[in-house]
Every structure is written in structure tokens, then in C-alpha cells.
N, C-alpha and C positions, 0 to 999 in steps of 0.2 A: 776533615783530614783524609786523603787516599793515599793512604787516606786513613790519616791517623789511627781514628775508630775503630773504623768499620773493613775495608779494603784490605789492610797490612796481615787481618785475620784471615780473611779467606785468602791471601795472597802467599801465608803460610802452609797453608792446608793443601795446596796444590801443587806447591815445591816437589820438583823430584830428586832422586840424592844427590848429594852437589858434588859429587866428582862421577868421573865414568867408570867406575869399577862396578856401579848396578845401571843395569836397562833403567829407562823409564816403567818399562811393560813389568820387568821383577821390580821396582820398590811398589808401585801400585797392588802387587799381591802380597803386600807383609803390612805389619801396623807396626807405626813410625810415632816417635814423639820428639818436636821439633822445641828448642828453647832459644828465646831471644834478646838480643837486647839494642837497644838504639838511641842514638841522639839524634836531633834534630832542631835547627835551628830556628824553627816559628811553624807552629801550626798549621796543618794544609788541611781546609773541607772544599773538593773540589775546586783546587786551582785558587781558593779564596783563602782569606786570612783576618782574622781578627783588626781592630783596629790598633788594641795594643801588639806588641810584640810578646809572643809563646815560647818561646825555646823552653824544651823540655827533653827529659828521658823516659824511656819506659821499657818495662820487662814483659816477655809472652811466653807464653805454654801452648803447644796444640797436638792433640792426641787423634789420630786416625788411624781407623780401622780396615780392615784390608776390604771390607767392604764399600770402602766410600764415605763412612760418616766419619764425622769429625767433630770434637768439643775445644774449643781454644776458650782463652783468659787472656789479660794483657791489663795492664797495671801503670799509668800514668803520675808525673811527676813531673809539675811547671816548673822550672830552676828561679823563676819571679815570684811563686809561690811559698811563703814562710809560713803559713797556717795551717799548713796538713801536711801531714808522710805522704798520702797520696793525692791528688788533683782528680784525678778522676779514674774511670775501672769498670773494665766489660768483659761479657761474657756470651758465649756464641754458639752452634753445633750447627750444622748442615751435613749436607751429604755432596761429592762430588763424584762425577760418573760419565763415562765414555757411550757415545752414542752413535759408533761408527770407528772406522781408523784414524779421523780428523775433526772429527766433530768431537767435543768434549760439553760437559752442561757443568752448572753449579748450584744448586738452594737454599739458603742460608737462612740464619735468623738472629739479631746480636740484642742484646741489652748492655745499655752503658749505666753508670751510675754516676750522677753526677750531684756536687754539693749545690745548694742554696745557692742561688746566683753567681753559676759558674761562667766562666770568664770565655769560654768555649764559643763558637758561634752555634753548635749544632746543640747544643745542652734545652733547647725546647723540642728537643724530639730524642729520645731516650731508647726508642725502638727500631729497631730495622728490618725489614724482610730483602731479602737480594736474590735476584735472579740473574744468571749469566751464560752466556752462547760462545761458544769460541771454535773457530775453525783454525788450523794448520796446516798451510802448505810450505810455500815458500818463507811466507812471511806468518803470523798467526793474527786473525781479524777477529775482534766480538763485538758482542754489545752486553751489558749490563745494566740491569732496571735494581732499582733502590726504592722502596716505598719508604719513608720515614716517619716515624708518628708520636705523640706524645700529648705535649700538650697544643703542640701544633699537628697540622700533616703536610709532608711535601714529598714529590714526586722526584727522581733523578733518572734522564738516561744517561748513558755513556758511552759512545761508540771509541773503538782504539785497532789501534795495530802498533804490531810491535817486528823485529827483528831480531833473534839472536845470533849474532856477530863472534866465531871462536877468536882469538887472539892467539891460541899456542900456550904451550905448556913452558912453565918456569924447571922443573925438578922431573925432566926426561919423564913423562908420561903420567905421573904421577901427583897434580893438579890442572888447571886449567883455568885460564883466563876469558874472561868474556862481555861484550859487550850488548848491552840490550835497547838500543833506541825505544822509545816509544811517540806514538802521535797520538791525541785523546783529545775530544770532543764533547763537553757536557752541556747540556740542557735542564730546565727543571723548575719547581716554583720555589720561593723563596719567602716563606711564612715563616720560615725560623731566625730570621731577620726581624720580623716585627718583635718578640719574644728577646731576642740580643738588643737590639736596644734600649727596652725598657729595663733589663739587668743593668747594662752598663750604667744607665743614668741613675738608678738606684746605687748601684757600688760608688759612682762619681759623687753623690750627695754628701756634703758635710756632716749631716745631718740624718743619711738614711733613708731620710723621705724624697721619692721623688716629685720635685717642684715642678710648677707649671711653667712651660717656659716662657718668657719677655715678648709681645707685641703679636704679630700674627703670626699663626700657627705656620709649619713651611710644607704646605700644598698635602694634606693626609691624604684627598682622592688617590692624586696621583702614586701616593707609596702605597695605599692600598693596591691599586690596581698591577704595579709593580711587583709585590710581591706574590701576588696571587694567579698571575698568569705564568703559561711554561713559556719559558726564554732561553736565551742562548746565554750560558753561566759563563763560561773559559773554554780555549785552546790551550791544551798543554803538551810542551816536549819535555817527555824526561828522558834520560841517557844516566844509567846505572852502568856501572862498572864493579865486577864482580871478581876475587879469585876464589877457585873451588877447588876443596879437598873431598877425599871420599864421605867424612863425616861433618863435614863444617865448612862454609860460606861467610867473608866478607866481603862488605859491598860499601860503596861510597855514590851517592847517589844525588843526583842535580835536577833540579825540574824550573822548566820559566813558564808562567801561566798566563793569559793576556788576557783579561774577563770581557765579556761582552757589552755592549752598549748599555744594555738594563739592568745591569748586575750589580745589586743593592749596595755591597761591600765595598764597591769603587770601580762605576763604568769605565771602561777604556781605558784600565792602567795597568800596569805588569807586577807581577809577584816571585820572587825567587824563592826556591826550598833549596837545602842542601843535610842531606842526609849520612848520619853512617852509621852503619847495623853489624851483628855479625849472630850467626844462627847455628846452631850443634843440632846435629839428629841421633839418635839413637836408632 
């Protein structure tokens, strides 16, 4: 999900105050505590999606310190899901940190928890390390490395660029509208695809047990091989639309993803997300 998990965590932690009554450069010198909450219509890992349909809610905490570190929570809840309060549930800290007037960096680390053959695509990798570059001029460019690990291990890069686009203020100065195209590019291996499908066919089973399936096998080399090599995962455009108050952010958020030739989940077919969140800082 960027990204349900892992992403939306550090994606909070970065936030500066969502109106203009503070600099950027003043809220990065106080400790901030951001609360959130969000729907979403079907689960996003990287531009991918499960094979069933995820619509879910969830709730987030992220506490940052004027020094850059930062501890977040977030709290998952499948609306298809009848058998738990929650679906699933992680927790993170890093540090974020300025490395010039346009350079910015990030360092993360998340753990998800996830139940007994959770419906998740990413639920064979429980852990995550993140590292992330971003530059701001005109426009703001990065790149983002993912290591993910568990009971699998897979690599993610991420290159993007984004824009943020003012719109004007509704209440004579005192919010502000805005729009943030983005372009993103992911790469990466896909071993937690091997792991999602033997869940799914065990959840699919009548029975529990996963069966062998009927006649000849459908080509293992080659989905070994698939999943273990780095490949081109999705291009994704998302275009968030944002209003900001000095303490609070809503947003309504749209993303199309067009997965790459090799991309386990479903080569060369397109995925829509449609998001809406709204977030209090303190």
C-alpha cells in the first residue's frame, strides 16, 4: 500500500503545518503530534492490489520531535473483514533531517502486524527499512529504497516527482487550497507474491488444506524467476487535492497505476485508488 503500510507513515512525519500561519523552517523546530484517519477504496502496495477487492479504514498517531525523530502507529480495518476489530497494525520511528536548503533525507523502520494468513499482499514481509533523498527546487524529485523482509525479502526502488500547485484561498487568507500532482516510478522483486499466493489458496480451500492443483503445474521456473528478479513494478500518477487550515488538512486523493510487463499481480493492466483522509496537528 503507498502506501498503505509503510509510506502514509513517513508521509505523515514530514508534513509541515497545513496552513500558512507557520514557516516550514518554524514547525520543523517544535514537536508536532499529527492524528489521522482515512478511507480508502482497495488497498495500494506499490501501484499493485490484491486480487480480491480491500476497501478499508484506518487510524494514525505520529509524534515528532524537534530534532527529527519520529514514532508513528496506524491501525487497519478491512470493511470485508468480519473477524477482527482490526485487520492489521504497525508501528515505526525514524528520523527525518535536512541536508542543505533543498536537500532533505529520511530513515525509517516499520513493523506491521499482521494475522494468520492475512489477505494483504505484503503480509510475507512484516518488516521494513526505508531510506529516502529528496530534492526541492521548482518541482521536488527523490528517490526512496524499501528493503522489506520477513518471511520473505524484497527490494523496492521509487523514483517521483511531485508539484505543489497553490489554488487560492477560500476564507480571505486564512486556509488554502492545493494541488499536488505526482509521477512515480517503482521497480523491485516480488517474493512476497510467492507467500500471497499460497495464503490465498489456503483461505480459498474448503477445507483449509491447500490442494494440489489438477493436471500440469502452470510453468514454476518461470514464476520463480519472476519473482525474484528486479523488474519494473508500476508507473503511477496521483493527483491529491488538498484544503489547509492552520491545524488540520483534508484531502481527497486519486492515483492510476499501470503495472509493468513482469508484475506478478497482473502485467500490463491498470489499477485505480481513490482516497480520503483528514489529519489534526497539534
Amino acid at each position: 500500500m503507498r502506501y498503505v503500510l509503510l509510506l502514509s507513515i513517513t508521509w505523515l512525519c514530514s508534513l509541515p503545518a497545513f496552513a500558512q500561519t507557520d514557516s516550514t523552517q518554524d514547525n520543523d523546530k517544535r514537536t508536532t503530534l499529527t492524528l489521522g484517519a482515512m478511507y480508502a477504496n482497495n488497498a495500494n502496495y506499490y501501484g499493485q492490489k490484491a486480487e480480491e477487492k480491500m476497501p478499508y479504514v484506518a487510524a494514525s498517531a505520529t509524534l515528532k520531535l524537534r530534532s527529527g525523530i519520529y514514532f508513528s502507529g496506524t491501525g487497519y480495518k478491512l470493511l470485508n473483514d468480519s473477524g477482527s476489530i482490526v485487520s492489521a497494525g504497525s508501528a515505526g520511528a525514524g528520523i527525518a533531517f535536512n541536508m542543505g536548503k533543498k536537500w532533505t533525507a529520511d530513515l525509517g523502520y516499520s513493523h506491521t502486524f499482521f494475522p494468520d494468513n492475512s489477505p494483504f499482499l505484503q503480509a510475507a514481509n512484516p518488516d521494513n527499512i526505508s531510506a529516502s533523498l529528496n530534492y526541492a527546487y521548482w518541482m521536488t524529485t527523490g528517490v526512496n529504497v524499501d528493503y522489506a523482509f520477513g518471511q520473505q525479502q524484497d527490494v523496492f526502488v521509487t523514483l517521483s516527482t511531485e508539484k505543489l500547485i497553490s489554488l487560492g484561498s477560500i476564507f480571505k487568507g486564512k486556509d488554502l487550497v492545493t494541488l499536488t500532482p505526482s509521477i512515480e516510478v517503482t521497480g523491485g522483486t516480488q517474493r512476497f507474491y510467492e507467500t500471497y499466493i499460497t495464503a490465498k489458496n489456503l483461505r480459498d480451500s474448503l477445507l483449509g488444506i491447500l490442494l494440489p492443483p489438477l493436471g500440469n503445474d502452470p510453468e514454476p521456473a518461470s514464476t520463480t524467476t519472476t519473482t525474484t528478479s528486479f523488474d519494473l513494478l508500476s508507473y503511477n500518477l496521483r493527483v491529491p487535492l488538498a484544503y489547509n487550515r492552520a491545524h488540520y488538512m483534508i484531502e481527497v486523493a486519486y492515483q492510476l497505476s499501470i503495472l509493468g510487463k513482469k508484475a506478478a499481480s497482473g502485467a500490463g493492466t491498470s489499477n485505480s485508488f481513490l482516497n480520503f483522509s483528514i489529519y489534526y496537528q497539534f
